[in-house]
N, C-alpha and C positions, 0 to 999 in steps of 0.2 A: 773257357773251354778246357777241359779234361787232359792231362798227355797220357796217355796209353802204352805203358813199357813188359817186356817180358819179363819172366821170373831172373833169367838169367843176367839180364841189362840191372835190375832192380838187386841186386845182389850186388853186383862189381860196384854199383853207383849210389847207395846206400844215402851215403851223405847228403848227396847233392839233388836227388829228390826229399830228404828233408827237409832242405832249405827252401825249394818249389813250393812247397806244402805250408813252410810256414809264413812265406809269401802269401798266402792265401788262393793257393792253386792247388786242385784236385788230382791226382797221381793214383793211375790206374794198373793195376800191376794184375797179366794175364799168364795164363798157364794152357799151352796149346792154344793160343787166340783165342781163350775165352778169359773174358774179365773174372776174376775171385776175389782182390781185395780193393781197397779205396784207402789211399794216406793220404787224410786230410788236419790241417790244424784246428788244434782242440782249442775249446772259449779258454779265456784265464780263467783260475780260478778266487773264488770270491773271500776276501779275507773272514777269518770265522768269528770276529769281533769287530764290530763297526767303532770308530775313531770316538773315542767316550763316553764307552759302554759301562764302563764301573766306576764314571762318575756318581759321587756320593756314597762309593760302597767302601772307600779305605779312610781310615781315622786322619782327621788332622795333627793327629801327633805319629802318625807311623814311622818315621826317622827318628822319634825322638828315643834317646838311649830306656830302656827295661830299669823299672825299679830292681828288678830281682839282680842285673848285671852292674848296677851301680858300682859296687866293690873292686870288678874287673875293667872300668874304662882307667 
């Protein structure tokens, strides 16, 4: 269920309706007793490369030293 707070509750208390919300409770913030916004927790988000994705795309010698740097190891 929902908690339902004023603007002014929702201000002094900031923090601790974020913590409600990221509990996974809905936090309803009203202006003259009518509802206007909703602090609710957002999904994670989805990593943008999945765990061995550029498999096959780097050389087997990628660590190995540069002919062209040969001179400076």
């Amino acid at each position: 269920m929902p908690v339902a707070v004023n603007m002014l509750k929702a201000k002094s208390s900031l923090s601790q309706l974020v913590k409600r919300a990221e509990a996974g409770e809905d936090v309803i913030i009203a202006r003259n007793r009518k509802p206007v916004v909703r602090l609710t927790r957002l999904k994670p988000a989805k990593s943008q490369l999945p765990c061995g994705a550029l498999h096959g795309w780097i050389a087997d010698d990628f660590d190995a030293p540069m002919e062209e740097m040969k001179d400076y190891v």
